[in-house]
N, CA, C and O atoms as a GROMACS GRO file, in nm:
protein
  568
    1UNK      N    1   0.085  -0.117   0.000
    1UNK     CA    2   0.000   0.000   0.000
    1UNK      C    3   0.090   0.124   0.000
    1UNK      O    4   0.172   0.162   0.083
    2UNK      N    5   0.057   0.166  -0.094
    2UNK     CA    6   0.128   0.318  -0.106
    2UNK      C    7   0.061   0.458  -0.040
    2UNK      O    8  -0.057   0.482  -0.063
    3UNK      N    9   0.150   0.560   0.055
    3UNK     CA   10   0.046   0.649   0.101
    3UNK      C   11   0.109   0.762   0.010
    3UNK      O   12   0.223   0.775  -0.033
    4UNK      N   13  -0.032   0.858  -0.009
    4UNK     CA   14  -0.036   0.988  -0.066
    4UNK      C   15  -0.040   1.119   0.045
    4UNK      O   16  -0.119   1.139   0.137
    5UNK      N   17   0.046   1.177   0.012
    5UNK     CA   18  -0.001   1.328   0.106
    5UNK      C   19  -0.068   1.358   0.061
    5UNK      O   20  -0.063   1.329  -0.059
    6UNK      N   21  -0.186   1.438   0.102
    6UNK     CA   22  -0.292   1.478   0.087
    6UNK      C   23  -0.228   1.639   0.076
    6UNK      O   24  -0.154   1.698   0.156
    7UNK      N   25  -0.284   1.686  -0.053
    7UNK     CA   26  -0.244   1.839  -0.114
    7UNK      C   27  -0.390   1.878  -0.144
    7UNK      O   28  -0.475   1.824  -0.214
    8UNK      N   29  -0.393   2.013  -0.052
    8UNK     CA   30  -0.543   2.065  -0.076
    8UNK      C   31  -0.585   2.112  -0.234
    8UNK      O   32  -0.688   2.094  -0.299
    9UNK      N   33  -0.475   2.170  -0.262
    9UNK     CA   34  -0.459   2.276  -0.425
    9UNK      C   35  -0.492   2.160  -0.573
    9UNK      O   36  -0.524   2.172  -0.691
   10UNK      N   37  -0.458   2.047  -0.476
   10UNK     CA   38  -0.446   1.914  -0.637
   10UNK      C   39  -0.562   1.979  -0.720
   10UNK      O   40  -0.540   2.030  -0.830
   11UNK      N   41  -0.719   1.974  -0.646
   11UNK     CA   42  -0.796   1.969  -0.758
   11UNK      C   43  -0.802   2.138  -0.836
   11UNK      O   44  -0.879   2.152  -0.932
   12UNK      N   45  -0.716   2.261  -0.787
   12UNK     CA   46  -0.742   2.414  -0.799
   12UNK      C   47  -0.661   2.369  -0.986
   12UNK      O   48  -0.697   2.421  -1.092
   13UNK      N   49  -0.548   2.257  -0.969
   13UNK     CA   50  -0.492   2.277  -1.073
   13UNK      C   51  -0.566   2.277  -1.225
   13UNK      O   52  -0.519   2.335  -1.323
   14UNK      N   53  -0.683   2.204  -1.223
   14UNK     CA   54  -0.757   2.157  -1.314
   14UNK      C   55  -0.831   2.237  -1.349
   14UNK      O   56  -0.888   2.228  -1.458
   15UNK      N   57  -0.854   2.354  -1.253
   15UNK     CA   58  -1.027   2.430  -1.250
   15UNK      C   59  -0.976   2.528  -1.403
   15UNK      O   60  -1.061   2.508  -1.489
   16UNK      N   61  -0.906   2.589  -1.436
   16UNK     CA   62  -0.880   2.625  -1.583
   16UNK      C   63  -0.931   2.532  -1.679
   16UNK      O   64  -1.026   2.566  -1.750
   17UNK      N   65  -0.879   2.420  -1.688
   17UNK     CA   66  -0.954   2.352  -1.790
   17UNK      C   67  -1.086   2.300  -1.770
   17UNK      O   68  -1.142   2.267  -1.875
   18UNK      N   69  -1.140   2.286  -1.682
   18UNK     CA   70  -1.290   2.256  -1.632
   18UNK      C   71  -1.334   2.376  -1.701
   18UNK      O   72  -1.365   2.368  -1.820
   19UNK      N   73  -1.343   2.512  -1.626
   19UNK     CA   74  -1.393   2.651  -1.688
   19UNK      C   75  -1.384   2.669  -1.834
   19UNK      O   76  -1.477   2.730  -1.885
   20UNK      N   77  -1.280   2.623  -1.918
   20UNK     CA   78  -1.250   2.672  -2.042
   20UNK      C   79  -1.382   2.549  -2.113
   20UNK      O   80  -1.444   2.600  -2.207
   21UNK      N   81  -1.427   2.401  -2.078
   21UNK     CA   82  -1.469   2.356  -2.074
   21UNK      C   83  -1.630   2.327  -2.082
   21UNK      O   84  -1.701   2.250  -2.147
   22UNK      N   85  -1.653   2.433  -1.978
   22UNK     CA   86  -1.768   2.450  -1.901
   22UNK      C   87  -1.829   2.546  -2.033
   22UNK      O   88  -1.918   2.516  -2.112
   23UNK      N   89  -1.729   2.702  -2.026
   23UNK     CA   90  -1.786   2.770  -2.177
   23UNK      C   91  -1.815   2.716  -2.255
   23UNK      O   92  -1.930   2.738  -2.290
   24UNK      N   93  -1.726   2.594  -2.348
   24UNK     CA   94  -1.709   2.576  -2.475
   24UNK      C   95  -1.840   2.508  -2.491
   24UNK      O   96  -1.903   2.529  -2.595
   25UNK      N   97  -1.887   2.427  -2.400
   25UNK     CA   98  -2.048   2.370  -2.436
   25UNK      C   99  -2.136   2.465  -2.439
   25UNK      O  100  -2.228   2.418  -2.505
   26UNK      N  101  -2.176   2.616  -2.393
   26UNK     CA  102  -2.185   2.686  -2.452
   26UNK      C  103  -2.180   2.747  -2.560
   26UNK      O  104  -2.254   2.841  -2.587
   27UNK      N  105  -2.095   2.702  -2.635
   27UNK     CA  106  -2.062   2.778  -2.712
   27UNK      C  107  -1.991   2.916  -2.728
   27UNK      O  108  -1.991   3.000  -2.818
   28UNK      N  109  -1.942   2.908  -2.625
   28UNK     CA  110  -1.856   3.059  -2.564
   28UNK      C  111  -1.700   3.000  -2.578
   28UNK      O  112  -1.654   2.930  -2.488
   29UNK      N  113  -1.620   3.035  -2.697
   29UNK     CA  114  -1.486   2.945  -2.700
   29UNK      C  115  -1.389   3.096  -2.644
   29UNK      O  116  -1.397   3.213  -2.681
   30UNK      N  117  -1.289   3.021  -2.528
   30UNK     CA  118  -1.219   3.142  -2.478
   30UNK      C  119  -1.133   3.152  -2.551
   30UNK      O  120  -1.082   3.264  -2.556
   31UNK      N  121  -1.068   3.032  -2.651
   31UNK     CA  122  -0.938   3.109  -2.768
   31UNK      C  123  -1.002   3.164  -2.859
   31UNK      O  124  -0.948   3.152  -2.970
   32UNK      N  125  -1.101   3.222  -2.857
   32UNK     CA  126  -1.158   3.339  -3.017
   32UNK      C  127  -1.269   3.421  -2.936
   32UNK      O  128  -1.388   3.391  -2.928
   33UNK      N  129  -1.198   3.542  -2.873
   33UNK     CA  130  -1.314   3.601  -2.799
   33UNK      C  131  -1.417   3.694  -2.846
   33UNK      O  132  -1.497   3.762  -2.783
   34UNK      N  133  -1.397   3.680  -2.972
   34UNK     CA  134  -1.511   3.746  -3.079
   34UNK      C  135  -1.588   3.667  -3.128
   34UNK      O  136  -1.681   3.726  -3.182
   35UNK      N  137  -1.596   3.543  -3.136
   35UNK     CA  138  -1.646   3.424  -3.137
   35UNK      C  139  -1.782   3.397  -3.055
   35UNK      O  140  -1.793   3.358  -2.939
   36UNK      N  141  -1.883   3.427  -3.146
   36UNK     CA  142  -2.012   3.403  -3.032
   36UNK      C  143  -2.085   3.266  -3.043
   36UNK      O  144  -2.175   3.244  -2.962
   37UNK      N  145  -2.061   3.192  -3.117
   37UNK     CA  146  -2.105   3.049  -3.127
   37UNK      C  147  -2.014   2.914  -3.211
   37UNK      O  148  -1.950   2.946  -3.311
   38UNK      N  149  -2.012   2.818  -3.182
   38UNK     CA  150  -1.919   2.737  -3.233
   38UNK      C  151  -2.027   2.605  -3.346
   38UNK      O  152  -2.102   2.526  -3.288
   39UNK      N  153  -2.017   2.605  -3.471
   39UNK     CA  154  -2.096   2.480  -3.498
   39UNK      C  155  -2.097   2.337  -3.502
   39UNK      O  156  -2.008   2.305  -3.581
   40UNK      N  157  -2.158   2.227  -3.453
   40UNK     CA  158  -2.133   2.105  -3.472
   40UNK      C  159  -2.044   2.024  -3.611
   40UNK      O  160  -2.082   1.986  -3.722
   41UNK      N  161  -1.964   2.023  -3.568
   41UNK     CA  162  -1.894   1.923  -3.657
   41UNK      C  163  -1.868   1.761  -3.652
   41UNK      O  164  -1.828   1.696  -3.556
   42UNK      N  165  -1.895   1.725  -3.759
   42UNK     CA  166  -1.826   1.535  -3.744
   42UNK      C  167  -1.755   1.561  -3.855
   42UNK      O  168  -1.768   1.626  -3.959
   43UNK      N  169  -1.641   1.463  -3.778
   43UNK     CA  170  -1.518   1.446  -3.896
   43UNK      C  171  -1.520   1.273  -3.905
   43UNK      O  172  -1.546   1.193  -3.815
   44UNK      N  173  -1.495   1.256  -3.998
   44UNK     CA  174  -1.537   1.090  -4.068
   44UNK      C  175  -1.379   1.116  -4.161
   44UNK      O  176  -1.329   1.225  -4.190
   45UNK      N  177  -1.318   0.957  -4.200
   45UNK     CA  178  -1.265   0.885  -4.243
   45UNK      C  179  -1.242   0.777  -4.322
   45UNK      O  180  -1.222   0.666  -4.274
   46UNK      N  181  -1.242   0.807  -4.473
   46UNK     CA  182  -1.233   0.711  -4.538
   46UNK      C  183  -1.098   0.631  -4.638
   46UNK      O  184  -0.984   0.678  -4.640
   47UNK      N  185  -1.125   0.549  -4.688
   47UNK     CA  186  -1.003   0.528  -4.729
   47UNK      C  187  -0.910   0.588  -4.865
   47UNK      O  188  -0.827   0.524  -4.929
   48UNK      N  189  -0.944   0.703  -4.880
   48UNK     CA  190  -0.885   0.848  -4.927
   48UNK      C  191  -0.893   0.937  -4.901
   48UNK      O  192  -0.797   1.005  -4.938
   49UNK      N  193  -0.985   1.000  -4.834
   49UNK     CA  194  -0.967   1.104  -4.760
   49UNK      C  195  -1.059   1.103  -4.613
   49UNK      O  196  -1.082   1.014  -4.531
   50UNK      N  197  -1.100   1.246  -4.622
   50UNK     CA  198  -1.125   1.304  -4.458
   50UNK      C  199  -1.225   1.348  -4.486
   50UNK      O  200  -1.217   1.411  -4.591
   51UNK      N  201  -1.350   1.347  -4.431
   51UNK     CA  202  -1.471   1.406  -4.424
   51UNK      C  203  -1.476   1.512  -4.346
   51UNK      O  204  -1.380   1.482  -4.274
   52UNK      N  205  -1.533   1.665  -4.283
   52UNK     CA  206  -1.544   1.711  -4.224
   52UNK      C  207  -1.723   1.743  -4.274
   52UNK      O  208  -1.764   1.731  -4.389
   53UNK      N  209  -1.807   1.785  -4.155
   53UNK     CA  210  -1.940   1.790  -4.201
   53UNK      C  211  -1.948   1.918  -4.073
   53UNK      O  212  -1.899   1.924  -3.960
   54UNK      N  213  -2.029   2.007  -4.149
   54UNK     CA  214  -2.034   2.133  -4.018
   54UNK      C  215  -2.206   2.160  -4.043
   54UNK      O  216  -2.259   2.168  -4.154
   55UNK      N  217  -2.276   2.172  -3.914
   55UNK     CA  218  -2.385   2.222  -3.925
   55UNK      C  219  -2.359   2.398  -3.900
   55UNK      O  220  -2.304   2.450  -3.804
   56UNK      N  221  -2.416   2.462  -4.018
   56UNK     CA  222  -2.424   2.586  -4.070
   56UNK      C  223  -2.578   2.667  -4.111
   56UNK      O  224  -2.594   2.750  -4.201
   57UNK      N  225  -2.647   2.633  -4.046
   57UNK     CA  226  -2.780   2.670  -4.144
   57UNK      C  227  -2.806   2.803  -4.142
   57UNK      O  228  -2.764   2.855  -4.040
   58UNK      N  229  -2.883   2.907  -4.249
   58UNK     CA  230  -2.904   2.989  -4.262
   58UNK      C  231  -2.808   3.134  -4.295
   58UNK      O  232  -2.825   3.254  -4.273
   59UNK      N  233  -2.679   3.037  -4.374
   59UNK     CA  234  -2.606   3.110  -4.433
   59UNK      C  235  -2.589   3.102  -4.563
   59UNK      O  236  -2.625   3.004  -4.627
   60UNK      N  237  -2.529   3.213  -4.618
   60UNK     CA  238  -2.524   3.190  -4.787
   60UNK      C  239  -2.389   3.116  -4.808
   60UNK      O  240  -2.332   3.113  -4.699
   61UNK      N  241  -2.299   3.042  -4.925
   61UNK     CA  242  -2.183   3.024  -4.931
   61UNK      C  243  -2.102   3.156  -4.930
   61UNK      O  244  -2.005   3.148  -4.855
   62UNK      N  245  -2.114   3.254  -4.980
   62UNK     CA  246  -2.038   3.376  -4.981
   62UNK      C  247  -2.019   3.452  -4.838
   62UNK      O  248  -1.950   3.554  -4.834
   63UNK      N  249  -2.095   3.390  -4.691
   63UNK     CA  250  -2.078   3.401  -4.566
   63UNK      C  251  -1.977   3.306  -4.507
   63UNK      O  252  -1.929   3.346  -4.400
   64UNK      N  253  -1.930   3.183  -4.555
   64UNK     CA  254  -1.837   3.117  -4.568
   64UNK      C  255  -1.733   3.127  -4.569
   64UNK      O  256  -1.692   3.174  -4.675
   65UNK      N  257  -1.642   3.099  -4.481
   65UNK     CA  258  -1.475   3.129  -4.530
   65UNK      C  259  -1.420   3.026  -4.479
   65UNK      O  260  -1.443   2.991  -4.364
   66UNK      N  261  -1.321   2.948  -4.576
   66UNK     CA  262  -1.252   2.851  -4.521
   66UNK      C  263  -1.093   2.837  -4.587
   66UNK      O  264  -1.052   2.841  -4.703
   67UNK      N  265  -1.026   2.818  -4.458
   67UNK     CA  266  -0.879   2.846  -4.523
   67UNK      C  267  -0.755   2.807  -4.464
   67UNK      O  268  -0.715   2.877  -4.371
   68UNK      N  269  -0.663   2.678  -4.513
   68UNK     CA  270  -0.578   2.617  -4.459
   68UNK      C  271  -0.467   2.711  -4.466
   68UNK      O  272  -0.444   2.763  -4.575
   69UNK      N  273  -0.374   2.749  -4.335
   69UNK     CA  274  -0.259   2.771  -4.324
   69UNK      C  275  -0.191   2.673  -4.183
   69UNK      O  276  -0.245   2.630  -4.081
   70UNK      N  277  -0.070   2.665  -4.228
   70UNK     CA  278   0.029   2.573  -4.124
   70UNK      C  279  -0.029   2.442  -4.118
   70UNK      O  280  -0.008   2.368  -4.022
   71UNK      N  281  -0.106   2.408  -4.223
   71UNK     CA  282  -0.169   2.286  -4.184
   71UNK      C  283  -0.279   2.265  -4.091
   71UNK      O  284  -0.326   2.163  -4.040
   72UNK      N  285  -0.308   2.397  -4.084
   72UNK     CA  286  -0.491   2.415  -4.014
   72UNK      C  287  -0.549   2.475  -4.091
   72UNK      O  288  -0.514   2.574  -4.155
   73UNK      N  289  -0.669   2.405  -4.091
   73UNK     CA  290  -0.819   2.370  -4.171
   73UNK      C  291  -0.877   2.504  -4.037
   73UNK      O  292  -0.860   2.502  -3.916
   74UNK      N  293  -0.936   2.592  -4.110
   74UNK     CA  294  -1.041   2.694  -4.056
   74UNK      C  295  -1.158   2.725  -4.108
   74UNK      O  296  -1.159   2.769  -4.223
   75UNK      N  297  -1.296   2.706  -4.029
   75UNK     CA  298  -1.428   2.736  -4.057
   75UNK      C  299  -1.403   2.886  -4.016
   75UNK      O  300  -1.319   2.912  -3.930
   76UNK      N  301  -1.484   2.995  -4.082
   76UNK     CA  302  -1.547   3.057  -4.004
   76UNK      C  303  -1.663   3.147  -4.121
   76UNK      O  304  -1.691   3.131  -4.240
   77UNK      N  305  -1.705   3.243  -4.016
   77UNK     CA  306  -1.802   3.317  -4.091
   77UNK      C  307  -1.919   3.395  -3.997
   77UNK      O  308  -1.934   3.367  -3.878
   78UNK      N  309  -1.984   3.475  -4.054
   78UNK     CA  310  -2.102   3.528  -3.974
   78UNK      C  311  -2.242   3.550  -4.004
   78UNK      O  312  -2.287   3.602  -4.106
   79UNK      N  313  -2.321   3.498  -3.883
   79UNK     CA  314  -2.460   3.508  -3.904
   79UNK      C  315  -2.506   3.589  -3.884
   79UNK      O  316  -2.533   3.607  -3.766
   80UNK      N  317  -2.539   3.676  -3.967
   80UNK     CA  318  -2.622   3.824  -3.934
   80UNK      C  319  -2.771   3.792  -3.864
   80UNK      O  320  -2.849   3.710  -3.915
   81UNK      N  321  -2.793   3.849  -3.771
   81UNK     CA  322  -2.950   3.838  -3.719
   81UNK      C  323  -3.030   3.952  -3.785
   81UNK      O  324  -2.997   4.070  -3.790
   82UNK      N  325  -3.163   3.883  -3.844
   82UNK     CA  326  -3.260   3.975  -3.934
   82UNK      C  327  -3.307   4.079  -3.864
   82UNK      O  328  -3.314   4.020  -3.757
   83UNK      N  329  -3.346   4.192  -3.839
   83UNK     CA  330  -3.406   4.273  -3.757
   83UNK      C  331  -3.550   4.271  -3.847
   83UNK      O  332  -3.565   4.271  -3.969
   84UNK      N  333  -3.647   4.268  -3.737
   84UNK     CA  334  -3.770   4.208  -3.789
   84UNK      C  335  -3.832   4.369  -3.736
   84UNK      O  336  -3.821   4.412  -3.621
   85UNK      N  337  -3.898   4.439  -3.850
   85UNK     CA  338  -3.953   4.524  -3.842
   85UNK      C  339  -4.186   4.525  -3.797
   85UNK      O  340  -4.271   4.614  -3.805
   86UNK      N  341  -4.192   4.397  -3.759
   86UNK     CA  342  -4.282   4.446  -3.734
   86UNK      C  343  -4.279   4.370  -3.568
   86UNK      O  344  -4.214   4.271  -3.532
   87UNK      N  345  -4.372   4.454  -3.488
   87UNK     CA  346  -4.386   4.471  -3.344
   87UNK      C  347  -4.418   4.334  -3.239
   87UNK      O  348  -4.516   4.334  -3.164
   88UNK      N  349  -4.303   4.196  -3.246
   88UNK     CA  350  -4.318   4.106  -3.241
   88UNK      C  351  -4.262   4.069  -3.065
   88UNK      O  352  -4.147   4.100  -3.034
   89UNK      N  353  -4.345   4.008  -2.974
   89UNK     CA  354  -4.271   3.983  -2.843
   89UNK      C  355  -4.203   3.829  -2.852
   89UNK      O  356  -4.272   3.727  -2.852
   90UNK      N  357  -4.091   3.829  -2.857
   90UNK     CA  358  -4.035   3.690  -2.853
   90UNK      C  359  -4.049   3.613  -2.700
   90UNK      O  360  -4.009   3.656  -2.591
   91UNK      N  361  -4.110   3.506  -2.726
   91UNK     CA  362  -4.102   3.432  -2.570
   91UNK      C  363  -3.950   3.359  -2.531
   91UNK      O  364  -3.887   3.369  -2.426
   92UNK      N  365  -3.914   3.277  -2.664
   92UNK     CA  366  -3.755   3.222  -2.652
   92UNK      C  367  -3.731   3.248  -2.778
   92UNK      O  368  -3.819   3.266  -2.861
   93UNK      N  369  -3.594   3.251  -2.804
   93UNK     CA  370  -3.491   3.234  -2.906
   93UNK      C  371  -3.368   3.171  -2.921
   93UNK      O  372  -3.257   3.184  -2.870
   94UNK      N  373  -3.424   3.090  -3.013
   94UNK     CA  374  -3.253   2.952  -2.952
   94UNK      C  375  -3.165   2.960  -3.064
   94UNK      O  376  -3.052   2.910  -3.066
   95UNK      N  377  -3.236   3.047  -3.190
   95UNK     CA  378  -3.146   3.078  -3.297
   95UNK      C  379  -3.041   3.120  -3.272
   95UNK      O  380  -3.038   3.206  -3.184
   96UNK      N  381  -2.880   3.067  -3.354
   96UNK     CA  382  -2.778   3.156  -3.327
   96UNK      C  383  -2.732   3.241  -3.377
   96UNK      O  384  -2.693   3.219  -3.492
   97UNK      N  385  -2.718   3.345  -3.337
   97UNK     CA  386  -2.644   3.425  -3.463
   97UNK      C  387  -2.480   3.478  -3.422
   97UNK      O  388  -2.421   3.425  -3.328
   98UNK      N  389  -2.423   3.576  -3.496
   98UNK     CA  390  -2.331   3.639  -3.449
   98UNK      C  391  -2.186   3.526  -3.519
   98UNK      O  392  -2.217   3.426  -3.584
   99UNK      N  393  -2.082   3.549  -3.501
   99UNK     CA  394  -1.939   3.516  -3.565
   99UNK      C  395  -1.940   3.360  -3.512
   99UNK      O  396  -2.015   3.295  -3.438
  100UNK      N  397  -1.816   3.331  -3.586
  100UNK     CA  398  -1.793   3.159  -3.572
  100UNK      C  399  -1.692   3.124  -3.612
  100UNK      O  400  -1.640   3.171  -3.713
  101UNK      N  401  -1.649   3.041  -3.548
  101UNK     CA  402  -1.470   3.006  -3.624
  101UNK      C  403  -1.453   2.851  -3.539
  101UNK      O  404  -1.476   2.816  -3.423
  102UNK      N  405  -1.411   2.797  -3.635
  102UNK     CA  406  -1.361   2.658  -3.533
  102UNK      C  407  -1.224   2.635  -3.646
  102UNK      O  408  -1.225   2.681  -3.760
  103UNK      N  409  -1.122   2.563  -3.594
  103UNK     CA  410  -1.034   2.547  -3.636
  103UNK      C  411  -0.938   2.372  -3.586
  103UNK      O  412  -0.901   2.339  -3.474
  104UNK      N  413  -0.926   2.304  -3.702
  104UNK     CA  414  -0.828   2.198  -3.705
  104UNK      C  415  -0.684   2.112  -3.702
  104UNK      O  416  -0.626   2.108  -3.811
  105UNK      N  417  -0.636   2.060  -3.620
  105UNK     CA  418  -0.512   2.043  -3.732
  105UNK      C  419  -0.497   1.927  -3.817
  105UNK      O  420  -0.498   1.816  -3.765
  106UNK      N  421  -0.483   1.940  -3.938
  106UNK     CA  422  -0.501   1.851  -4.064
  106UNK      C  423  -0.387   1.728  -3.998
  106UNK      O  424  -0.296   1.753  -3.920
  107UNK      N  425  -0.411   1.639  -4.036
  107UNK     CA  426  -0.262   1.533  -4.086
  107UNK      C  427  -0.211   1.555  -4.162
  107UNK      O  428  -0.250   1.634  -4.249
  108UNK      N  429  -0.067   1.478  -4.161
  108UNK     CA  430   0.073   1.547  -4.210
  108UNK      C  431   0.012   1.512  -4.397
  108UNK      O  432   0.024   1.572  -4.503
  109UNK      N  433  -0.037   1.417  -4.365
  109UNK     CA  434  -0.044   1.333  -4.512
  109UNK      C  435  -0.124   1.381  -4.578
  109UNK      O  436  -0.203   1.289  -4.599
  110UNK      N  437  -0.171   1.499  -4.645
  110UNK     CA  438  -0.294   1.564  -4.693
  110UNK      C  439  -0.243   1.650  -4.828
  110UNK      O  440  -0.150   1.730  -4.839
  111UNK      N  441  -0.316   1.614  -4.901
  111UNK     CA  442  -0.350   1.686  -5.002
  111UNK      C  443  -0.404   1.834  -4.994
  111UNK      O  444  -0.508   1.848  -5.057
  112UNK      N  445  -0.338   1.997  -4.902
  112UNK     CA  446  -0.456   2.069  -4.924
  112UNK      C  447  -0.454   2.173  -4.990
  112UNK      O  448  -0.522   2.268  -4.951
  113UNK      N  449  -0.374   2.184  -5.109
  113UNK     CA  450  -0.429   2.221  -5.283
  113UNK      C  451  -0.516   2.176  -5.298
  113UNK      O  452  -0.606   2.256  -5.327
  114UNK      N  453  -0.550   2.052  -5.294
  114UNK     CA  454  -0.689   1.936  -5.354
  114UNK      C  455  -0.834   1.969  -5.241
  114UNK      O  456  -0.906   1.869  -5.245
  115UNK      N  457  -0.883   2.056  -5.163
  115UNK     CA  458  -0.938   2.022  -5.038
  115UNK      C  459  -1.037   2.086  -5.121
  115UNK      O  460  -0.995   2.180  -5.188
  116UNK      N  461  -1.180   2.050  -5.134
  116UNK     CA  462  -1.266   2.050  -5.210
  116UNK      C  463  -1.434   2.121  -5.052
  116UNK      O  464  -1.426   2.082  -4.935
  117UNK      N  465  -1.494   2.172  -5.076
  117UNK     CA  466  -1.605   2.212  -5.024
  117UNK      C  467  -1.712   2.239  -5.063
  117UNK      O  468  -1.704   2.313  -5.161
  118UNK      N  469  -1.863   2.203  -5.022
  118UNK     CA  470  -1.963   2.204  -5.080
  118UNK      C  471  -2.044   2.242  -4.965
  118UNK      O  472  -2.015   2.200  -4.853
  119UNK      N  473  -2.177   2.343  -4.993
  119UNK     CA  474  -2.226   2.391  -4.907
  119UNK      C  475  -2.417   2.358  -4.922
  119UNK      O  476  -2.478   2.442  -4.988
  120UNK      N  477  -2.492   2.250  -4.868
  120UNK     CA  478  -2.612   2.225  -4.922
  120UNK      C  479  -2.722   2.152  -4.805
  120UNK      O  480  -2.722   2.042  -4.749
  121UNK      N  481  -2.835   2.300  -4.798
  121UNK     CA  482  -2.913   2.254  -4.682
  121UNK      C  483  -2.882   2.318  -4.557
  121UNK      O  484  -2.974   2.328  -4.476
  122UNK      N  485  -2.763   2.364  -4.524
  122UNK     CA  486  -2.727   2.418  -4.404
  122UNK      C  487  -2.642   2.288  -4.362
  122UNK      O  488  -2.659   2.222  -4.260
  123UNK      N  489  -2.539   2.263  -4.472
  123UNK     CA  490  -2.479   2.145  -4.402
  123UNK      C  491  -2.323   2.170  -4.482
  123UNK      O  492  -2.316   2.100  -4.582
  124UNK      N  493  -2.200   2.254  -4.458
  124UNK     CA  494  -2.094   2.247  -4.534
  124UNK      C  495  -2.024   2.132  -4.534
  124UNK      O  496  -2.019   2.085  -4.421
  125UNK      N  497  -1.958   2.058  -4.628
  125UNK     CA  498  -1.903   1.930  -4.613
  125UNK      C  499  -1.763   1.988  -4.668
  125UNK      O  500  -1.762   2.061  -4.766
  126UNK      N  501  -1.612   1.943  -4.583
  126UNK     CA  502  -1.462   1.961  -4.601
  126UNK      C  503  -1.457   1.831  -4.710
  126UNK      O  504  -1.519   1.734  -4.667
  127UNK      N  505  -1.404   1.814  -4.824
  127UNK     CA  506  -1.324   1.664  -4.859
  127UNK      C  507  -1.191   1.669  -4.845
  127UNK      O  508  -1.146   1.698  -4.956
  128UNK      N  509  -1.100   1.655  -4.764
  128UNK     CA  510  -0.969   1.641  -4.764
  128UNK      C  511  -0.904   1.501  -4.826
  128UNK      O  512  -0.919   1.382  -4.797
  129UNK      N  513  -0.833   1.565  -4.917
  129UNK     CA  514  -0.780   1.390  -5.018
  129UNK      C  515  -0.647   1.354  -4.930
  129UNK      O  516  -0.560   1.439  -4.913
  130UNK      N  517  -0.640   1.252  -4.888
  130UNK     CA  518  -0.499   1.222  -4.811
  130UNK      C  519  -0.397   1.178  -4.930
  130UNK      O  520  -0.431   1.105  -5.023
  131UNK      N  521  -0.323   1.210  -4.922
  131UNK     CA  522  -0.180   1.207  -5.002
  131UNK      C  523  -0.109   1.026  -4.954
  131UNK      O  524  -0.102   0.956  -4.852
  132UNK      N  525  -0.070   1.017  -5.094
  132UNK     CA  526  -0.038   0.860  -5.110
  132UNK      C  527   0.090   0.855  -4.994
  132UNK      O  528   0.169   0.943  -4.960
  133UNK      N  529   0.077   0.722  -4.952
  133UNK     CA  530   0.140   0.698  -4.862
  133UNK      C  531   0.289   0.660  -4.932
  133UNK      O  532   0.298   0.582  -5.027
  134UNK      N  533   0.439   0.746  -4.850
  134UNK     CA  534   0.554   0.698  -4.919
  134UNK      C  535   0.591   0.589  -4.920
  134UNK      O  536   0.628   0.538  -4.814
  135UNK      N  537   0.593   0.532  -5.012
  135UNK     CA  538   0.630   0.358  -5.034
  135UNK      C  539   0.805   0.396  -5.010
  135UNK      O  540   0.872   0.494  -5.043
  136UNK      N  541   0.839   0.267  -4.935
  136UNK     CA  542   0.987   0.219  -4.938
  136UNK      C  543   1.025   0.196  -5.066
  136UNK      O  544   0.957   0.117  -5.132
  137UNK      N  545   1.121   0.250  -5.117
  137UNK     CA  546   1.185   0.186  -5.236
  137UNK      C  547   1.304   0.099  -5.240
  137UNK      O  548   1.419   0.129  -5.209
  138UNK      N  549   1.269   0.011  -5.272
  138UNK     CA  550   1.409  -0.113  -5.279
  138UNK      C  551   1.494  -0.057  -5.394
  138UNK      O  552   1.462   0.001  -5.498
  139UNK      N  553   1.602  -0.089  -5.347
  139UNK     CA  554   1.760  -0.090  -5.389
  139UNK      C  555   1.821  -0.212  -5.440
  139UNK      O  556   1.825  -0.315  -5.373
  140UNK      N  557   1.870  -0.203  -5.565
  140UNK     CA  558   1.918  -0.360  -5.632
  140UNK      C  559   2.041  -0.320  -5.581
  140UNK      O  560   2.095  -0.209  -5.578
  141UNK      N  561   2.078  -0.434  -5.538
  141UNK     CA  562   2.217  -0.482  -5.498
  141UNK      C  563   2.318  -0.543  -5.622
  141UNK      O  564   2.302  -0.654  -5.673
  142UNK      N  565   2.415  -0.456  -5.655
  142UNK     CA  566   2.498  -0.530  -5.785
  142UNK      C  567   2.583  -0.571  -5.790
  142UNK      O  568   2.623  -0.619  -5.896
   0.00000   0.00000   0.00000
C-alpha cells in the first residue's frame, strides 16, 4: 500500500480547464473572444480522404470562409440576425447568430491544394484527399 499526502490545491490545478470547458459547451470558445457560437462538426474517415461535415444553417456560401494555413483547416463566418420590423414579443430564441470560427489540425499526409467544399441545406461538407502513402523503395544490390 502506497500512502499519498494529501495536497489541498491538487484539484485548484484543473479548474482552468474545467472553466474553459464549461464555456465551450456553450458555445462561448475562450481562444476566439469574438467568437459568439461554435458549430457542430463530425469528422469521418475514409479510405482516401477526410470528411469534415459542419452544421451551418441559414447562411449563404459567400458568408463562408474557409482556409488552410500551417496545416490548419479553418471554418469561419457570420450570421447576421434579421431585424424584424414588425412589433413582435419573442417568448424564446434559440437561434444563433453572431461570428464563428472553429479550427483543425489537418494530418501530415494531406493533399490541401486538392481540399474540395460544398455547401447544401445548411450542411458544409470539407473533402480532404490524403496524399499517397511513401512507399519504401528497394535498392538492387549489384
Amino acid at each position: 500500500m502506497t500512502l499519498v499526502r494529501y495536497n489541498p490545491y491538487r484539484n485548484l490545478v484543473s479548474l482552468p480547464r474545467h472553466l474553459n470547458s464549461f464555456f465551450n459547451d456553450f458555445g462561448l470558445d475562450s481562444n476566439f473572444s469574438d467568437t459568439v457560437w461554435r458549430p457542430s462538426v463530425d469528422i469521418a474517415e475514409t479510405e482516401d480522404h477526410y470528411e469534415l461535415k459542419a452544421e451551418i444553417p441559414g447562411l449563404s456560401k459567400k458568408e463562408i470562409k474557409i482556409s488552410v494555413e500551417n496545416n490548419v483547416l479553418t471554418l469561419s463566418g457570420e450570421k447576421k440576425h434579421e431585424e424584424e420590423t414588425s412589433n413582435k414579443n419573442y417568448h424564446r430564441v434559440e437561434t444563433q447568430y453572431g461570428r464563428f470560427e472553429r479550427s483543425f489540425q489537418l494530418p501530415e499526409q494531406v493533399k490541401a491544394e486538392e481540399i474540395k467544399a460544398r455547401y447544401n441545406n445548411g450542411v458544409l461538407t470539407v473533402e480532404i484527399p490524403k496524399a499517397e502513402k511513401v512507399k519504401p523503395k528497394e535498392i538492387a544490390v549489384s
